[in-house]
C-alpha positions in Angstrom: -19.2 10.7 -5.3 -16.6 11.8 -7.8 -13.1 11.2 -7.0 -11.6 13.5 -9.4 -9.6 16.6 -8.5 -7.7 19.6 -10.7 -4.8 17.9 -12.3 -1.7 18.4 -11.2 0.5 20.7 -12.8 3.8 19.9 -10.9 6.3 17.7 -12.1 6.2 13.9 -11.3 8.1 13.4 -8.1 10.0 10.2 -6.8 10.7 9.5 -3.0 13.9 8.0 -2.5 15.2 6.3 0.9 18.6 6.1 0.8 20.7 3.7 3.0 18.5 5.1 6.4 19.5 3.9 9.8 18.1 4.9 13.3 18.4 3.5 16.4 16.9 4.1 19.7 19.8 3.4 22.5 20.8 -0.1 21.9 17.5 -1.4 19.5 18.2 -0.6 15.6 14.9 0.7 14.5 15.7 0.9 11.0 18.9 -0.6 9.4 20.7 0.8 6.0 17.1 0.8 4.3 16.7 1.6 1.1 13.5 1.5 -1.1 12.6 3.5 -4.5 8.8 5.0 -4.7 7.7 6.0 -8.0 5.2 8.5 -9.6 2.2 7.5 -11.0 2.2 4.4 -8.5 1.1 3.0 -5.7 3.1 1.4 -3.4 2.4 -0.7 -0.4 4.6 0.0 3.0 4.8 -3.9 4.3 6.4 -5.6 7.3 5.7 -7.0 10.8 4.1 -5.2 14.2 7.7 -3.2 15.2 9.0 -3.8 11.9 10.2 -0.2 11.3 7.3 1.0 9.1 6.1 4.1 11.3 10.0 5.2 11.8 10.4 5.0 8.3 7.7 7.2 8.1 8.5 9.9 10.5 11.7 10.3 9.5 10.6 10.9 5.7 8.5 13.7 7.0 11.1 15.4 8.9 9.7 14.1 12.1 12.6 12.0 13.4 16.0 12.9 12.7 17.9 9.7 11.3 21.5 8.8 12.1 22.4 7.9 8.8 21.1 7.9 5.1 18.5 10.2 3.8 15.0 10.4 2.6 14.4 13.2 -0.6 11.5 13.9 -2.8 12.9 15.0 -6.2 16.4 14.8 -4.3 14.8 17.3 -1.9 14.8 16.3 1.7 11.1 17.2 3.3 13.1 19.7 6.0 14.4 21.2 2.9 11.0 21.7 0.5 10.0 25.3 -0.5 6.2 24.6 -0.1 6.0 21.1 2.0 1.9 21.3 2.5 1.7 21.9 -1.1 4.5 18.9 -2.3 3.6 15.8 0.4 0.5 15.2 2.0 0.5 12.8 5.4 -1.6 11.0 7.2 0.1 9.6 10.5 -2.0 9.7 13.1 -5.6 11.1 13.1 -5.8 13.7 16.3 -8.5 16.2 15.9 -10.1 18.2 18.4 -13.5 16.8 19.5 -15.3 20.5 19.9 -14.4 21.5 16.2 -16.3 20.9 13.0 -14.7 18.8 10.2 -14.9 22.3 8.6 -13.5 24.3 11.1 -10.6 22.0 11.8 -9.5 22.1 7.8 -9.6 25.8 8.0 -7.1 26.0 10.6 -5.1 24.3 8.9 -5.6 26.4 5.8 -4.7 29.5 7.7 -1.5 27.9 8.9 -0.4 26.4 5.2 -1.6 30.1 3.5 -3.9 27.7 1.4 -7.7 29.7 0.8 -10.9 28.8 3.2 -12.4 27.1 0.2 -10.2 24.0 -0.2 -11.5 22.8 2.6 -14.7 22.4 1.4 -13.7 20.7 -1.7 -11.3 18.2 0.0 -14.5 17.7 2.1 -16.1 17.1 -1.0 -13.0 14.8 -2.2 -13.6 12.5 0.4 -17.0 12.3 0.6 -17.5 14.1 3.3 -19.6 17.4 2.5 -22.4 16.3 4.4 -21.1 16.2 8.0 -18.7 19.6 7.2 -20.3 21.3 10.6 -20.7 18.3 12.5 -18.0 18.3 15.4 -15.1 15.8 15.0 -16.0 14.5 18.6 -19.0 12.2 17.3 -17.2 11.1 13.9 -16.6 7.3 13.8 -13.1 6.0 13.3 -13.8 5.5 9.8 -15.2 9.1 9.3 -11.9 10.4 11.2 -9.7 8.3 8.1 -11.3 10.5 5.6 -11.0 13.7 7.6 -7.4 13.2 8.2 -6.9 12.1 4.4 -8.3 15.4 3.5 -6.5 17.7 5.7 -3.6 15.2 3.6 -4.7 16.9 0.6 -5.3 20.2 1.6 -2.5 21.7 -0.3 -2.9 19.5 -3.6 0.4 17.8 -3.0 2.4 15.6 -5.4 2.7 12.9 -3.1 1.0 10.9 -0.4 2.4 9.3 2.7 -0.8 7.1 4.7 0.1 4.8 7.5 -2.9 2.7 7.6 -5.7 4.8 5.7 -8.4 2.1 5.9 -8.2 1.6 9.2 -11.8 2.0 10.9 -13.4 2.3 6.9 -16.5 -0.2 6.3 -16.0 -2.4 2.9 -18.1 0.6 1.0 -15.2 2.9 2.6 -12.4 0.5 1.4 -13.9 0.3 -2.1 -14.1 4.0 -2.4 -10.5 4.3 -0.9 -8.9 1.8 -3.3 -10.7 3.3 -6.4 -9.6 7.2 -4.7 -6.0 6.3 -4.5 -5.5 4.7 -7.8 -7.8 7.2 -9.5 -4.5 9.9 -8.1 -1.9 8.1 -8.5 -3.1 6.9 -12.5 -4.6 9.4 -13.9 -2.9 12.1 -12.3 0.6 10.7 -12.5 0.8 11.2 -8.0 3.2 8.9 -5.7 1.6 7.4 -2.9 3.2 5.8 -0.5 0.3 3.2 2.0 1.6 1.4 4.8 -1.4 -1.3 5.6 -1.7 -4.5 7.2 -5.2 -5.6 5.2 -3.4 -7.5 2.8 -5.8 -8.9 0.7 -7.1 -5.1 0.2 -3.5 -4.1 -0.8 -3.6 -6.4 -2.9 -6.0 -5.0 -5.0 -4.8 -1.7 -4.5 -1.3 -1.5 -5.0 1.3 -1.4 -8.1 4.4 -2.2 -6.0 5.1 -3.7 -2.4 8.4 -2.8 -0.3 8.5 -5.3 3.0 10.6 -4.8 5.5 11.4 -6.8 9.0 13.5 -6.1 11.5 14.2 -2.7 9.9 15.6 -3.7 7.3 14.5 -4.1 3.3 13.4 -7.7 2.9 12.3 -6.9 -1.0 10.5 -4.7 -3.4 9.1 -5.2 -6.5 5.3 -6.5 -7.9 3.8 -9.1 -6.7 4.6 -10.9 -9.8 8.1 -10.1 -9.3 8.3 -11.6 -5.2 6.2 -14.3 -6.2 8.3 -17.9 -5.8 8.2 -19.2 -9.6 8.5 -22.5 -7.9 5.2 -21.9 -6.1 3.6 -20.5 -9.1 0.6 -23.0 -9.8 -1.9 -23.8 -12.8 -5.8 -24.0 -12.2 -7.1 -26.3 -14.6 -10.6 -27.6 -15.3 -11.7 -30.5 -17.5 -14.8 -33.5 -17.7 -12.0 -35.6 -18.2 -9.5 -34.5 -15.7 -8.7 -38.1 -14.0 -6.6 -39.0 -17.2 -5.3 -35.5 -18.1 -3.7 -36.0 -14.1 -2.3 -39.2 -15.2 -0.6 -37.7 -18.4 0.3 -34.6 -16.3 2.1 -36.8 -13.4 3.8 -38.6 -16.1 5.1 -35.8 -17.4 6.7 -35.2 -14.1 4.5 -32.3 -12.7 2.7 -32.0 -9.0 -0.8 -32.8 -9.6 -3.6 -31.9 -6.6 -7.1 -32.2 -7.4 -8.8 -29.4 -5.9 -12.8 -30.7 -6.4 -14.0 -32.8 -9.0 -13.2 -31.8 -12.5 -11.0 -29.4 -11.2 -6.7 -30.0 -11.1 -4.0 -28.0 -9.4 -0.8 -27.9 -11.4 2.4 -27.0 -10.1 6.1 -28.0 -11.6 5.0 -27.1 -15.4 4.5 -23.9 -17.6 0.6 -23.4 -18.7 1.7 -23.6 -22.0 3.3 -27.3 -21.8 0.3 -28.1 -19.9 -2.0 -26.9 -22.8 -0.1 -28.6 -25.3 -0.3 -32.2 -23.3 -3.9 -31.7 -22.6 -4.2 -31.7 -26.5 -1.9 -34.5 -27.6 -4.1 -36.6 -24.8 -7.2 -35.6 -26.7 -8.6 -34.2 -23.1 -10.7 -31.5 -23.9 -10.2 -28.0 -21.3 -13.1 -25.9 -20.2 -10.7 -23.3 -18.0 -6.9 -23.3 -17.9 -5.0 -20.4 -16.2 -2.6 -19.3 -14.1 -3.5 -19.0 -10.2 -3.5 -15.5 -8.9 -0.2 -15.1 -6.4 -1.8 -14.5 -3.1 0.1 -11.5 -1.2 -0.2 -12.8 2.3 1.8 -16.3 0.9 4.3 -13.9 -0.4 4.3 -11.6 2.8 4.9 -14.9 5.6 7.2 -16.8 3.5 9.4 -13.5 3.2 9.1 -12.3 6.6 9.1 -15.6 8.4 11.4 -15.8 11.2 11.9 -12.1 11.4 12.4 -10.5 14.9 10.1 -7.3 15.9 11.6 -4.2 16.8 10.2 -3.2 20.5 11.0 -0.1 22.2 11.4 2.8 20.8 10.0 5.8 21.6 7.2 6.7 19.5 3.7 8.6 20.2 2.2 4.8 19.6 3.7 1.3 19.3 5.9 0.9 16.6 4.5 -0.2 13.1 
């Protein structure tokens, strides 16, 4: 199924959250936050159960009214946009009514948005879901339901993306096609995507940037390369001769694990130094490189200890 769509003509746009606060009573919800999401990117929307993410959310879309701070696209608040359907697409929560066709509910919201009939059937198209167009929403599967709503999201061939949990329900096919779907927009179309998820090891593979939050407030943002703990960062090494390259190594002051036979673990020294010793030692190298940073290390170290936000009143339990 092709992912491709008619290439955007609008201008690259950039969400900014800008110092946001909003509290229900007596519980902060959200805490001077401030985050940067950029075209042509996307980002993963991070943090605990009641962390703040859905909030966040609502109040970017004009759903929520905060107490203080903003939320713009292009410095444009969403209350504020000429042609909202047509500059940020949204997928929140994915309500349909269970005697309408997947069809029939995109055309409704067609004639509300001024959008024409036919872009339903090519956003049905978009998301691979042509083939069950007059089949009524009532017997879709959860996973089926993520596409629909993630089409009605595009209905209006917006700019950006907001998607609280898009994979939710989607088999590892689904996932696959999801990932390769929102990279494919925000790449080669130059889109900004904004994903809150909590399958980390999927946004991992997905995603250019992460912004975490706890508590409601920014824990950090960046790549993963960037909140990676340098001091973590470990070597993967593999040699027939890796006994008395761990000698030289743990001479040389670095932490030395063997993970199987043959194989080292090196922490405490750059891949280059490591290279370098290996060769004055005369031990000969059949794999050196750099482990990959795993996000759900990153995520727990960062968010360990952080209290969850209970409470506020939201249609469902506060992400």
């Amino acid at each position: 199924m092709s992912t491709h769509t008619t290439p955007q003509a609008a201008a690259p746009t950039r969400v900014v959250v800008s110092d946001l606060s909003k509290s229900f009573g007596s519980v902060h919800a959200v805490e001077r936050l401030s985050f940067v999401v950029e075209p042509g990117q996307v980002t993963g929307f991070l943090g605990p159960n009641g962390a703040g993410k859905t909030t966040t959310l609502r109040i970017a879309l004009g759903l929520i009214t905060p107490d203080s701070g903003s939320a713009t696209y292009g410095g444009t608040p969403y209350a504020a946009l000429s042609r909202p359907t047509s500059q940020v697409g949204a997928v929140l929560e994915t309500a349909f009514h269970p005697g309408r066709s997947g069809r029939s509910h995109l055309r409704v919201y067609c004639a509300a948005a001024g959008i024409p009939d036919e872009r339903a059937d090519a956003v049905l198209a978009q998301v691979g879901m042509t083939d069950a167009a007059k089949r009524k929403t009532g017997g879709y599967s959860l996973g089926m339901r993520q596409r629909l709503g993630l089409a009605t999201a595009l209905l209006g061939d917006p700019q950006v993306l907001i998607l609280d949990e898009p994979a939710n329900g989607l088999d590892p096919e689904g996932i696959q096609w999801l990932r390769n779907f929102l990279q494919h927009l925000a790449h080669d179309q130059g889109r900004t995507i904004l994903v809150s998820s909590h399958l980390l090891a999927e946004v991992q593979q997905t995603v250019d940037r992460i912004v975490i939050i706890a508590g409601g407030k920014l824990v950090r943002e960046g790549t993963i390369a960037e909140l990676a703990d340098p001091a973590r960062a470990s070597v993967h090494l593999r040699s027939p001769n890796a006994e008395a390259l761990q000698q030289a190594l743990t001479g040389a002051g670095a932490q030395v694990d063997t993970t199987s036979p043959g194989e080292l673990t090196v922490r405490g020294m750059p891949i280059a130094a490591i290279g370098h010793l290996a060769f004055t030692s005369g031990v000969e190298l059949h794999e050196l490189r750099t482990a990959t940073t795993d996000l759900e290390e990153i995520y727990f170290r960062l968010t360990a200890g952080q209290e969850e936000f209970k409470g506020a009143p939201t249609s469902r339990r506060q992400r």
